[in-house]
N, CA, C and O of each residue as an XYZ file, in Angstrom:
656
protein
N       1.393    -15.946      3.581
C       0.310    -16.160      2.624
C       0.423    -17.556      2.034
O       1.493    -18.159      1.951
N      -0.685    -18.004      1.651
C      -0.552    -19.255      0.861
C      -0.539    -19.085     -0.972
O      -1.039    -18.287     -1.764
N       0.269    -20.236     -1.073
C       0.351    -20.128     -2.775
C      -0.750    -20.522     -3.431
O      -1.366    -21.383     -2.803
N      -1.189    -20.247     -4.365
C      -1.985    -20.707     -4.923
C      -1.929    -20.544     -6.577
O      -1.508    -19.405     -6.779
N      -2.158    -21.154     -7.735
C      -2.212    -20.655     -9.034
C      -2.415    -20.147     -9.752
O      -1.630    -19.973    -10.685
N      -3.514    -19.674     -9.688
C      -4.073    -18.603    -10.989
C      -4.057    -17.226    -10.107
O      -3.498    -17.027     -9.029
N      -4.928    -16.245    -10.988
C      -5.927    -15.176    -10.452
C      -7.094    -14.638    -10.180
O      -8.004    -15.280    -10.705
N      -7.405    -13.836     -9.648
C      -8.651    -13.302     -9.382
C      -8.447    -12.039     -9.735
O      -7.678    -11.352     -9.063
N      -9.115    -11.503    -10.873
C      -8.866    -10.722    -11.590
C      -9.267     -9.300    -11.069
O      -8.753     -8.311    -11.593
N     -10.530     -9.122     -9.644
C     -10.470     -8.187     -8.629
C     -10.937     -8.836     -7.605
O     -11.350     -9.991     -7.705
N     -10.922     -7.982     -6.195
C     -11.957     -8.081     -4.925
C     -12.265     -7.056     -4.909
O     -11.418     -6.162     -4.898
N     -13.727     -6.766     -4.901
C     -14.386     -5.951     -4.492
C     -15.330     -5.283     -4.008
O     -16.456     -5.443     -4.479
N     -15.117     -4.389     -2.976
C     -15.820     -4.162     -1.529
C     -17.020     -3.441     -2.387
O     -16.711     -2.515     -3.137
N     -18.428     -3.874     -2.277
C     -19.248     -3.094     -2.812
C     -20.653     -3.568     -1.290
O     -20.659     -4.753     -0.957
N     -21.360     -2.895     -0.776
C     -22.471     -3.419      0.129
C     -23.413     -4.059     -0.411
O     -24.084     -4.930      0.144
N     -23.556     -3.582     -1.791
C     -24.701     -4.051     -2.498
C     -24.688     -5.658     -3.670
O     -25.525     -6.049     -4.484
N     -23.402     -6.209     -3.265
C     -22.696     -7.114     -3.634
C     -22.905     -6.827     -5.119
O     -22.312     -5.965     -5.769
N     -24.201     -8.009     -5.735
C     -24.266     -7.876     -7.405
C     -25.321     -6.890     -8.051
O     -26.475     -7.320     -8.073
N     -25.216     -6.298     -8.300
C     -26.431     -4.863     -8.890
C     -25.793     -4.055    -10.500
O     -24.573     -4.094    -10.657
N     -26.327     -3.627    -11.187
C     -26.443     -3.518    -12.349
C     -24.964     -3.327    -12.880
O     -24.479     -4.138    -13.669
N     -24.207     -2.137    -12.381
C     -22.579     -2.019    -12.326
C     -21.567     -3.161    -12.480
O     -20.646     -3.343    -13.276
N     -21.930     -3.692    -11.709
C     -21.494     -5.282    -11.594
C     -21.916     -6.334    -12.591
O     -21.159     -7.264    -12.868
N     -22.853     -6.231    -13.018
C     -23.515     -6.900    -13.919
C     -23.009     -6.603    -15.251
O     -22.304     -7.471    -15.766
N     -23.221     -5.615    -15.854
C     -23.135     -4.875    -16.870
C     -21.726     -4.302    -17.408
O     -21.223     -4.483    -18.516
N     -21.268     -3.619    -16.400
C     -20.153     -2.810    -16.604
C     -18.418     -3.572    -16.280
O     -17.343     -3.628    -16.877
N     -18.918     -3.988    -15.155
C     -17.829     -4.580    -14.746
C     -17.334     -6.117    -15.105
O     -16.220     -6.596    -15.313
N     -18.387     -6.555    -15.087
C     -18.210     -7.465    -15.890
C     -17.938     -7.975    -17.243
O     -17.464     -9.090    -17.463
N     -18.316     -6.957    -18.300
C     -17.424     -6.393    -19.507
C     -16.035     -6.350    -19.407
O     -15.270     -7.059    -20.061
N     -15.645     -5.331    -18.403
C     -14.343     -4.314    -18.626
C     -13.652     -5.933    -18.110
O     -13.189     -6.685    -18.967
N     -13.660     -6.182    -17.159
C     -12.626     -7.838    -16.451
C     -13.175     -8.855    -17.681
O     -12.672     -9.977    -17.626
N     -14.102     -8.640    -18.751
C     -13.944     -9.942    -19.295
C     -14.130    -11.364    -18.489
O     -13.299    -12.269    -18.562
N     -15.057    -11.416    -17.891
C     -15.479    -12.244    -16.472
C     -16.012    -13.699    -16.967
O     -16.864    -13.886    -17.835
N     -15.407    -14.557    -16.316
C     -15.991    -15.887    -16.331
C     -17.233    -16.308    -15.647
O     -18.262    -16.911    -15.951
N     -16.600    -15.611    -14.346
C     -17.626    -15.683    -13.090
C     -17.631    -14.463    -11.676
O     -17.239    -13.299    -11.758
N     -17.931    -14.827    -11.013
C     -18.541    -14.025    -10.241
C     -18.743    -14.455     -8.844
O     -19.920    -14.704     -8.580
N     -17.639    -14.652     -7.588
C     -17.889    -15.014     -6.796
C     -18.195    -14.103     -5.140
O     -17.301    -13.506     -4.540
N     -19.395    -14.184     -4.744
C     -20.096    -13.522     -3.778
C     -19.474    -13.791     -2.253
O     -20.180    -14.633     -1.699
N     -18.638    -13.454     -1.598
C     -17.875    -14.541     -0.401
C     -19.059    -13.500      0.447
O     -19.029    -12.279      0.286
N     -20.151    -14.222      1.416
C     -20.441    -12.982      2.065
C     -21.458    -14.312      3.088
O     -22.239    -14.905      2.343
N     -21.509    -14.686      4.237
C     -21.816    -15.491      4.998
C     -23.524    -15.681      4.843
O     -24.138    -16.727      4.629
N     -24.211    -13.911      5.078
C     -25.454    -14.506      4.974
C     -26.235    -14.270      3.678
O     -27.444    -14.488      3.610
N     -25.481    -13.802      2.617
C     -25.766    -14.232      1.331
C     -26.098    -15.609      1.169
O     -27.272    -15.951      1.023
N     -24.986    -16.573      1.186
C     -24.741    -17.594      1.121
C     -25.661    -18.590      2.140
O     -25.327    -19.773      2.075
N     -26.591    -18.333      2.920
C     -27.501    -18.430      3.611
C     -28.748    -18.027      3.689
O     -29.529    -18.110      4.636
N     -28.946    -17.411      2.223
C     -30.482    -16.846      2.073
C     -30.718    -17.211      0.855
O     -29.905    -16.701      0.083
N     -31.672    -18.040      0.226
C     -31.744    -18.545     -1.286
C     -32.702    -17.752     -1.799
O     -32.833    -17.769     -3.023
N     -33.617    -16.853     -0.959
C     -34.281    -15.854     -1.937
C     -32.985    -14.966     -2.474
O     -32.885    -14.863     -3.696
N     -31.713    -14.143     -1.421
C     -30.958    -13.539     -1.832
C     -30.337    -13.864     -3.049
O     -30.133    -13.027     -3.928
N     -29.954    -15.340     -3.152
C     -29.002    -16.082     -3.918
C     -29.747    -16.055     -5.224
O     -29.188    -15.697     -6.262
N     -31.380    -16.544     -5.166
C     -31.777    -15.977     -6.708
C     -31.730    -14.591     -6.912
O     -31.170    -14.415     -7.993
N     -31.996    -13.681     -6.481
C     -32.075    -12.507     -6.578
C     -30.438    -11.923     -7.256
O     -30.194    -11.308     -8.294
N     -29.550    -12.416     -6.186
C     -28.176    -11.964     -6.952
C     -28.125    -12.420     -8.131
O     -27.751    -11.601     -8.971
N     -28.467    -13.843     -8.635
C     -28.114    -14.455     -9.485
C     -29.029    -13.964    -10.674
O     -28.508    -14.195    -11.765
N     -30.355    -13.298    -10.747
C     -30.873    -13.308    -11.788
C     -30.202    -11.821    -12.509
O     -30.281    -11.531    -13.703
N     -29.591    -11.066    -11.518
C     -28.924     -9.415    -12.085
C     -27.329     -9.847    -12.673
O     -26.477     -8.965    -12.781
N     -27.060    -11.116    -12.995
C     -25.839    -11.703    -13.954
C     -26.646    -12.027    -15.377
O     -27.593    -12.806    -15.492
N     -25.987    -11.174    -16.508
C     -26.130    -11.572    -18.052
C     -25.735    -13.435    -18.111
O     -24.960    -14.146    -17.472
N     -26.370    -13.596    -18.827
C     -26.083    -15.351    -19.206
C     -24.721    -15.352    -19.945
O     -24.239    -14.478    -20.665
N     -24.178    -16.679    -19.547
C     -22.309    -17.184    -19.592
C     -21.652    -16.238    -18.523
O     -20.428    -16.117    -18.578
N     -22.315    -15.591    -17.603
C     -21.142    -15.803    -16.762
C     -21.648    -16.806    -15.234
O     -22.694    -17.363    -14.899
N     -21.006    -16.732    -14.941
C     -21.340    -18.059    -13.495
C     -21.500    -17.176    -12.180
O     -21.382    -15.951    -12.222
N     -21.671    -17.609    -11.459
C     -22.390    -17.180    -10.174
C     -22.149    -18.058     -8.987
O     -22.934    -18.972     -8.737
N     -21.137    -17.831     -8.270
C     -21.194    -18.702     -7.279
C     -21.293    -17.747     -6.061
O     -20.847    -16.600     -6.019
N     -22.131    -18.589     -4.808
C     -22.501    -17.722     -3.543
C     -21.892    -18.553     -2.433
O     -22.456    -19.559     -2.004
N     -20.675    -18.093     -1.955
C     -19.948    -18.618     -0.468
C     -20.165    -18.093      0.713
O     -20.602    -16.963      0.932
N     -19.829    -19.000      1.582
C     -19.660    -17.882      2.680
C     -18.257    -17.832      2.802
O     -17.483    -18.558      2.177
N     -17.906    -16.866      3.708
C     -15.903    -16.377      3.789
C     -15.536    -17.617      3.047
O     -15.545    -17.876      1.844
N     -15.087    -18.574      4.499
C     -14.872    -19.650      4.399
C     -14.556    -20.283      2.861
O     -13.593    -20.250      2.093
N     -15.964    -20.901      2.845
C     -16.159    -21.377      1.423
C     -16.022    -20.769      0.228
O     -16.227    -21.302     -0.863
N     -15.708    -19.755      0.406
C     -14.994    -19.044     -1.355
C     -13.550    -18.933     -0.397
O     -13.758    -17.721     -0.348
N     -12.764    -19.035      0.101
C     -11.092    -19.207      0.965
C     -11.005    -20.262     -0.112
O     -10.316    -20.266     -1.132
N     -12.182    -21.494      0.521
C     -11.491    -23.003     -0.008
C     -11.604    -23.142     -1.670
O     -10.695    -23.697     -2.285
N     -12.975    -22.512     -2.478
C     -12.838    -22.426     -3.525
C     -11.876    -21.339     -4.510
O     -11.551    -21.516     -5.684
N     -11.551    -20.193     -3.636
C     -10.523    -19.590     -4.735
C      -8.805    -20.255     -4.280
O      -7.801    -19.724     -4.756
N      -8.748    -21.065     -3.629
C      -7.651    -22.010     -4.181
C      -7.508    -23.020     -4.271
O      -6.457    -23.531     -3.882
N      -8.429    -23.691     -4.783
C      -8.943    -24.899     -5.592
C      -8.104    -24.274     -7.373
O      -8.585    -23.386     -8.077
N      -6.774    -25.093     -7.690
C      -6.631    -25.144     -8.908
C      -7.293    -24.911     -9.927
O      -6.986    -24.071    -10.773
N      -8.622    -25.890     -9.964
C      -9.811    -25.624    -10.982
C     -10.166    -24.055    -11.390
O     -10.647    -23.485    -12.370
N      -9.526    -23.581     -9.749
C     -10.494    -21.716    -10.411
C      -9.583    -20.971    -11.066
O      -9.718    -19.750    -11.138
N      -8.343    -21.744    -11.730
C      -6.762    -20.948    -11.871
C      -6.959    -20.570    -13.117
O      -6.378    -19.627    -13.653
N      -7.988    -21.462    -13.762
C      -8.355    -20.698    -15.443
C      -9.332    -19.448    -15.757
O      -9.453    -18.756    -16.768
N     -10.047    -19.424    -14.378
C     -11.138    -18.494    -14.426
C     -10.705    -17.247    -14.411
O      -9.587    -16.885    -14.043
N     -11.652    -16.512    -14.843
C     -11.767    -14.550    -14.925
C     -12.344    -14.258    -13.576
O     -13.502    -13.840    -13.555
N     -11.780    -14.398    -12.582
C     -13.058    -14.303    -11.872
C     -13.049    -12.720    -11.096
O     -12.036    -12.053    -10.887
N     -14.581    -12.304    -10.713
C     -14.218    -11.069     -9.763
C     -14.716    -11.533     -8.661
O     -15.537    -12.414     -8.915
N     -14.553    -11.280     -7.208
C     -14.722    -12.222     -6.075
C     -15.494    -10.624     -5.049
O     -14.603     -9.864     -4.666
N     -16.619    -10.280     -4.749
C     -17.860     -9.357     -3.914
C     -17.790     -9.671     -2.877
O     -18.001    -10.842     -2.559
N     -17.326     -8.315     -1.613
C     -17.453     -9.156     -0.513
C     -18.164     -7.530     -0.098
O     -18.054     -6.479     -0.730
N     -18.853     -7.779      1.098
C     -19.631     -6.518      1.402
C     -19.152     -5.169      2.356
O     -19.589     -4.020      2.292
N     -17.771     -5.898      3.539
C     -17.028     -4.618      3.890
C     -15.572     -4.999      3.574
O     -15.039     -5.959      3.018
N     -15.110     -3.772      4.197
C     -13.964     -3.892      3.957
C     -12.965     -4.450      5.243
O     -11.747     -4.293      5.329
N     -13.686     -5.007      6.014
C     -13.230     -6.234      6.986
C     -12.969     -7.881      6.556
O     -12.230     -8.760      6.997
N     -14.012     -7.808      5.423
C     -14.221     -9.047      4.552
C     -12.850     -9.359      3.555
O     -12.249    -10.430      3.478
N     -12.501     -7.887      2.705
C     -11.837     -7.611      1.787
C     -10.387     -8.037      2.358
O      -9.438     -8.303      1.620
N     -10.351     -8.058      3.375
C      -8.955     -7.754      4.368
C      -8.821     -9.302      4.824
O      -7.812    -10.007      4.815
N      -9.863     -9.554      5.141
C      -9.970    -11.007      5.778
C      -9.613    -12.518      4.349
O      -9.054    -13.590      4.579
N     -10.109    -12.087      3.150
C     -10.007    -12.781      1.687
C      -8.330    -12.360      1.292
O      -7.758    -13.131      0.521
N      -7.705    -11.387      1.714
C      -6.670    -10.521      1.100
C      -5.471    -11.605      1.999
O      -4.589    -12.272      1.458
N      -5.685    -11.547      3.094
C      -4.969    -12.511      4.163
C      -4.689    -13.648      4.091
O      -3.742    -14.079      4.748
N      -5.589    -14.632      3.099
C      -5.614    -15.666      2.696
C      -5.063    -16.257      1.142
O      -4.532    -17.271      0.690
N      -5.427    -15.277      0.786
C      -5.078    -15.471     -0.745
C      -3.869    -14.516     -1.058
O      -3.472    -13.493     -0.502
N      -3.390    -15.288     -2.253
C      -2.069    -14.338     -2.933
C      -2.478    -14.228     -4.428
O      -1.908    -13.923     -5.475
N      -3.195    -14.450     -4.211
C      -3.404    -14.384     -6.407
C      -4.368    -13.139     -6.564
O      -5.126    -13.240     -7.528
N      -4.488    -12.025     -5.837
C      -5.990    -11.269     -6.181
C      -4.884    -10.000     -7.107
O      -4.123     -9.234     -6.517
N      -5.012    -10.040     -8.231
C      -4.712     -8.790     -8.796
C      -4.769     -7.248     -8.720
O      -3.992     -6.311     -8.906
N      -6.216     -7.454     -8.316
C      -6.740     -5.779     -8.018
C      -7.664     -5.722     -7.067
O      -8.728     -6.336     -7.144
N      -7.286     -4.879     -5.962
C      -8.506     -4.641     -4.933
C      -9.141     -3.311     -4.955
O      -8.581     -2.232     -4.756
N     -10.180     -3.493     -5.178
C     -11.148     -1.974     -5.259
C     -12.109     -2.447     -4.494
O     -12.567     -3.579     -4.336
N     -12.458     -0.947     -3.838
C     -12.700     -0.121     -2.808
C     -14.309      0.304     -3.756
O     -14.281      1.427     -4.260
N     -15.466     -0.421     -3.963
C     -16.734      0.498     -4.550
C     -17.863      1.525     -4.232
O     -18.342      2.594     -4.610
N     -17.962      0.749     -3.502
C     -19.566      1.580     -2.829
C     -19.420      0.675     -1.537
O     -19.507     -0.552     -1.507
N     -19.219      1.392     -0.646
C     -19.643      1.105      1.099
C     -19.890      2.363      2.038
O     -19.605      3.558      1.972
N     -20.276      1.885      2.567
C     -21.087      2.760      3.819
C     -22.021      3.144      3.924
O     -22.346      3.384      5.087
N     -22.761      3.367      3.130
C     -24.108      3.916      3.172
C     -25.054      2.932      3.806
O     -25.436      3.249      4.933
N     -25.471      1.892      3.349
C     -26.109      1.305      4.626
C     -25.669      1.093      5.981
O     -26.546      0.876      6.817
N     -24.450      1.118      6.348
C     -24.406      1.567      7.986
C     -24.843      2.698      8.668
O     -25.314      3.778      8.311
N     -24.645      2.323      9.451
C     -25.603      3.088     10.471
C     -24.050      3.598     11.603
O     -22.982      2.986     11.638
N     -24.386      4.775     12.352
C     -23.391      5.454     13.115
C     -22.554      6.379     12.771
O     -22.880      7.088     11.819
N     -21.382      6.598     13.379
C     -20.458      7.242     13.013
C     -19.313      6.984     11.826
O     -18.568      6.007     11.750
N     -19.370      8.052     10.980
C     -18.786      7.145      9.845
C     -17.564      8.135      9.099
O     -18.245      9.160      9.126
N     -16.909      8.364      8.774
C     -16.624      8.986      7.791
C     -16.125      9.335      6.189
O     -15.315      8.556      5.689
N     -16.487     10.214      5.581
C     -16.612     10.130      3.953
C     -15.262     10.496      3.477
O     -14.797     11.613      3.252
N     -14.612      9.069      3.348
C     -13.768      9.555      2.127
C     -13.939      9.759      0.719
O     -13.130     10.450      0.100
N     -15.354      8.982     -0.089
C     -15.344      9.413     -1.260
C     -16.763      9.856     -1.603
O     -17.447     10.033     -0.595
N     -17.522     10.131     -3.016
C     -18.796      9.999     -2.951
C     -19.603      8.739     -2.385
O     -20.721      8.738     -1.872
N     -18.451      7.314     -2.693
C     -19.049      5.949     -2.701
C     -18.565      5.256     -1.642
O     -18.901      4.076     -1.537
N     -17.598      5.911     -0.554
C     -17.156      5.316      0.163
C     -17.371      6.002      1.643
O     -16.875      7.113      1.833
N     -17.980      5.461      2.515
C     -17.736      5.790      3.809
C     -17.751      4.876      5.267
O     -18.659      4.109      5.588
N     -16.581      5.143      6.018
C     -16.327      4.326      6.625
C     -16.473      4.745      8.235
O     -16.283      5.804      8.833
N     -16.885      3.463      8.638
C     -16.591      3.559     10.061
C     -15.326      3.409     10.729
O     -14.497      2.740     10.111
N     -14.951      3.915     11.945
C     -13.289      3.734     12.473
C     -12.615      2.300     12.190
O     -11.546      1.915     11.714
N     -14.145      1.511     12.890
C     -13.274     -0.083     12.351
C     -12.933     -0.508     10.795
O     -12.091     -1.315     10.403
N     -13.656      0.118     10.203
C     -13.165     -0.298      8.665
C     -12.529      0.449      8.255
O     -12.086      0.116      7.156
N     -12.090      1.755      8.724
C     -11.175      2.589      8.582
C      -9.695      2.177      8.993
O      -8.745      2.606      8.338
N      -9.581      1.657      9.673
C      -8.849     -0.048     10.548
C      -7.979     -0.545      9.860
O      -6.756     -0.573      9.725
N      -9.691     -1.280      9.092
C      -9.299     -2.726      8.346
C      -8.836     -2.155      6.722
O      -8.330     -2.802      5.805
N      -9.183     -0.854      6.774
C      -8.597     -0.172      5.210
C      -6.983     -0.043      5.218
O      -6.269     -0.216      4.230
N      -6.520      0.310      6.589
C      -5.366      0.764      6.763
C      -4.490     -1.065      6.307
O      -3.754     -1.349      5.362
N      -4.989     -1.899      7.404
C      -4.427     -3.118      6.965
C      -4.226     -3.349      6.111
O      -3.068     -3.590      5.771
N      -5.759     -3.431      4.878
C      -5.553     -3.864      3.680
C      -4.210     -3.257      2.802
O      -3.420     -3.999      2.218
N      -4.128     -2.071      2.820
C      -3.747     -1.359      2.318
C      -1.870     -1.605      2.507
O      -0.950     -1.257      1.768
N      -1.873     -2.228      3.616
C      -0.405     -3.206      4.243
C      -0.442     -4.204      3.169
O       0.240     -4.092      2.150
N      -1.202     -5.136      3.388
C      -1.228     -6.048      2.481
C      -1.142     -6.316      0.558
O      -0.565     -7.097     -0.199
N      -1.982     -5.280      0.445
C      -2.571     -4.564     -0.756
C      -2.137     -3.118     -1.098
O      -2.962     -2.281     -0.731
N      -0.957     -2.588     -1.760
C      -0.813     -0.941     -0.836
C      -1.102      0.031     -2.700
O      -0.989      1.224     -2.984
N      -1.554     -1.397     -3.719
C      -2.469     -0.364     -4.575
C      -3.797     -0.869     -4.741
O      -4.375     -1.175     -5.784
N      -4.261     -0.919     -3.355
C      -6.289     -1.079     -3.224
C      -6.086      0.618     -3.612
O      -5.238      1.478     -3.376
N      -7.277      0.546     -4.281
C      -7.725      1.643     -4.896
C      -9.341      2.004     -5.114
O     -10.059      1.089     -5.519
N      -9.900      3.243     -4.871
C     -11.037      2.853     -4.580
C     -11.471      3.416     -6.245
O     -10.646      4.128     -6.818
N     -12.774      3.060     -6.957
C     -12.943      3.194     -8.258
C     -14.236      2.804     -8.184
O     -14.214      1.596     -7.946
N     -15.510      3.244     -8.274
C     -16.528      3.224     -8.853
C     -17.083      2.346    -10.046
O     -17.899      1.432     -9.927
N     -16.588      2.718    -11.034
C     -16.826      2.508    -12.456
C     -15.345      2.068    -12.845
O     -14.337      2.459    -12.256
N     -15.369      1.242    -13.868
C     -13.530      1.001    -14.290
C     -13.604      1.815    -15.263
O     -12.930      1.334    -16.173
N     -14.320      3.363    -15.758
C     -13.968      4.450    -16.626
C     -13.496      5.416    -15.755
O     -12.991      6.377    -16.335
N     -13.501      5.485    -14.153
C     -12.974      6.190    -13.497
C     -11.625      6.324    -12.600
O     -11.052      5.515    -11.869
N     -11.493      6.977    -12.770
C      -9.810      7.139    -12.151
C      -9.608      6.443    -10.918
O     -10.198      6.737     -9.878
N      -8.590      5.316    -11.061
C      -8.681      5.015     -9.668
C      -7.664      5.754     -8.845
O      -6.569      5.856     -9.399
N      -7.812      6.505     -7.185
C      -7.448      6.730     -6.190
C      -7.146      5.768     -5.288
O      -7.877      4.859     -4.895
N      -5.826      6.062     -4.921
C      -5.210      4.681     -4.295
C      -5.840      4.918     -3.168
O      -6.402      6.012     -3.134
N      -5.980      3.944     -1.795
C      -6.971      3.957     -0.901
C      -5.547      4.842      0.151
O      -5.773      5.749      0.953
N      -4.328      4.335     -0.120
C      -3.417      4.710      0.998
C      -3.080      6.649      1.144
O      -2.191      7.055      1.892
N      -4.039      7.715      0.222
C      -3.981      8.726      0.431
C      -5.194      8.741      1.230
O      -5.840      9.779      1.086
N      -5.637      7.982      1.945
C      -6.500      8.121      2.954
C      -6.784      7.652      3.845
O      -7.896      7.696      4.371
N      -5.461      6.875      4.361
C      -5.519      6.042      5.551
C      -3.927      6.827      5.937
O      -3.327      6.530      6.970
């Protein structure tokens, strides 16, 4: 892993990246500076990018990367003061950001699967996975072994590794 300085106060796998939860709730409970979206064609669609950006309360920040470009910005020193929570949309993404970075405090597991399509299976109300991200859960979970999946931060988190 590479070093880097500060933290990132979560990653988290949600499909729907920024939507009211995120906005509202979660961004309260982390006490959030900002808000970074790592997700390729987010970061490639500027209707998306207003759209994410207008469901953030004012003072917190909003930045939209792709992988890549949130890699190079969450270890950029500058982000070592920030609150930040860092949205990525599977949990291939989560695994792929987790690999790179050493500063992420908390990885949660939110809402995925439901917009895929195929064979999938339900580990929670909010979570369902396909074999490959079922996979890339197991990895994370190497890397990360208290990813935990949590909804709401009033709800109990379940570590992800009673289900891989």
């Amino acid at each position: 892993m590479n070093e880097n300085t500060g933290q990132i106060d979560a990653l988290r796998v949600d499909e729907r990246l920024i939507h009211g939860q995120i906005a509202m709730v979660w961004s309260r409970a982390l006490n959030l500076d900002g808000i970074v979206v790592a997700n390729d064609e987010a970061a490639g669609n500027e209707l998306q990018q207003k759209a994410l950006k207008m469901a953030v309360p004012n003072g917190i920040k909003v930045i939209i990367k792709t992988m890549d470009g949130a890699i190079r910005l969450l270890k950029d020193k500058r982000a070592a003061t920030m609150h930040l929570l860092v949205l990525v949309r599977t949990v291939g993404d989560a695994l792929i950001l987790s690999q790179q970075l050493d500063n992420i405090q908390y990885v949660n597991i939110g809402n995925v699967g439901k917009s895929v399509t195929g064979e999938k299976k339900t580990l929670t109300k909010f979570v369902m996975l396909t074999d490959e991200e079922l996979n890339n859960l197991k990895a994370l979970v190497d890397v990360y072994p208290e990813t935990a999946f949590q909804n709401l931060p009033s709800d109990t988190k379940e570590l992800a590794s009673r289900y891989v």
